[in-house]
VMD Tcl script that draws the C-alpha trace (Angstrom):
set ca {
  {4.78 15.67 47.02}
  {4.38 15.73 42.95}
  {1.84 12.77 42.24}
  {3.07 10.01 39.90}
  {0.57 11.35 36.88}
  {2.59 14.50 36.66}
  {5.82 12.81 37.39}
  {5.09 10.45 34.31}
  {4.32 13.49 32.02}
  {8.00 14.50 32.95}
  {9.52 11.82 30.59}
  {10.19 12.54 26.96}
  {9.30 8.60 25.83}
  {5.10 9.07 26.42}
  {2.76 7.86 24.26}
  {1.33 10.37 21.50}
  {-1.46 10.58 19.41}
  {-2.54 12.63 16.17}
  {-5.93 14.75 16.38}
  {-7.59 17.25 14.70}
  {-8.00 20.72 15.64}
  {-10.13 23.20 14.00}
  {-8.02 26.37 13.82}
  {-9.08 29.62 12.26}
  {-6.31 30.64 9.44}
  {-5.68 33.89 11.49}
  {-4.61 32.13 14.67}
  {-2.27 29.36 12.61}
  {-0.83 32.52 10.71}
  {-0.40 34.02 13.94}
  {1.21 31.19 15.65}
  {3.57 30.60 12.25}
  {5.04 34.35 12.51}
  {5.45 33.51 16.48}
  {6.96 30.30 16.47}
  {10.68 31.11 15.19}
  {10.91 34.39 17.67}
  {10.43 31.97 20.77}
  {13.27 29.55 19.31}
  {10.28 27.11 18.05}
  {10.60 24.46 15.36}
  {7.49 25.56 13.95}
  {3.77 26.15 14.85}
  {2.91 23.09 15.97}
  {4.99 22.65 18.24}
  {4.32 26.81 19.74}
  {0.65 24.96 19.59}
  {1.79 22.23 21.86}
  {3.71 24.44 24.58}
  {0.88 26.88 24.66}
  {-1.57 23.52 25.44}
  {1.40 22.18 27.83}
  {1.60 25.78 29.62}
  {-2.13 26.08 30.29}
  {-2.67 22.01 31.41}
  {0.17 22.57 33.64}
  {-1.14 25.75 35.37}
  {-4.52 24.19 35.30}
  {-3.54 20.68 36.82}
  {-1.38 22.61 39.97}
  {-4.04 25.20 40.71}
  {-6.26 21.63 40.97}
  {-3.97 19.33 42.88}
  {-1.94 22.28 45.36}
  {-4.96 24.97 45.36}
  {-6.68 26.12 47.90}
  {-9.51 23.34 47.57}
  {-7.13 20.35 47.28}
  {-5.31 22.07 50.48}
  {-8.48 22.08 52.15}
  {-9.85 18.49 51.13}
  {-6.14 17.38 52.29}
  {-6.83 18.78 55.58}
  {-10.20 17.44 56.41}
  {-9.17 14.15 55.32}
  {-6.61 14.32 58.14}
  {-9.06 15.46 60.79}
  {-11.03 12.33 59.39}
  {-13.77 13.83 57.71}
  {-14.87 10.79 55.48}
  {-13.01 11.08 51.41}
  {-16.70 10.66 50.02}
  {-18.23 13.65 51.99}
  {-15.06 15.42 50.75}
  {-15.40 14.96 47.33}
  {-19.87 15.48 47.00}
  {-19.17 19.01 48.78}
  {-16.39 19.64 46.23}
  {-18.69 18.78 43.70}
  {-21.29 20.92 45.44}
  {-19.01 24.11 45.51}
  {-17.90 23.63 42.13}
}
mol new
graphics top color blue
foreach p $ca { graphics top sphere $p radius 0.5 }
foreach p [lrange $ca 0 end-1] q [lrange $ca 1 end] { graphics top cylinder $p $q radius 0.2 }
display resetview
């Protein structure tokens, strides 16, 4: 089952917002000669798959890992969610 968080990333009309990232020249050069061989507008938005790549690897290896698997199955053998979550905090 895909929670509703990443099924509301799926849709193209989310909120944005403009930041600032501190970027050594090298990298932004590097991401400028890289962006038009992977079909990319431009560098920013290589930047912004590269961030959406990672956060999506990130978020699944969190929510369907091993861990979540196991917290998922203690719940259902009624091991109390707030014992769960202090020894997840504890292994972590």
């Amino acid at each position: 089952m895909i929670p509703e968080k990443l099924k509301a990333r799926m849709t193209r009309d989310r909120a944005m917002t403009s930041i600032t990232l501190r970027v050594p020249v090298d990298v932004v050069d590097s991401l400028k000669a890289i962006a038009p061989l992977k079909g990319m507008s431009g560098y920013q938005a290589l930047l912004k798959a590269y961030v959406s790549e990672g956060l999506r690897r990130d978020e699944a290896a969190h929510l369907f890992g091993p861990a979540a698997r196991l917290a998922e199955a203690l719940r259902r053998r009624g091991v109390p969610a707030d014992l769960i979550a202090e020894a997840a905090q504890e292994a972590a």
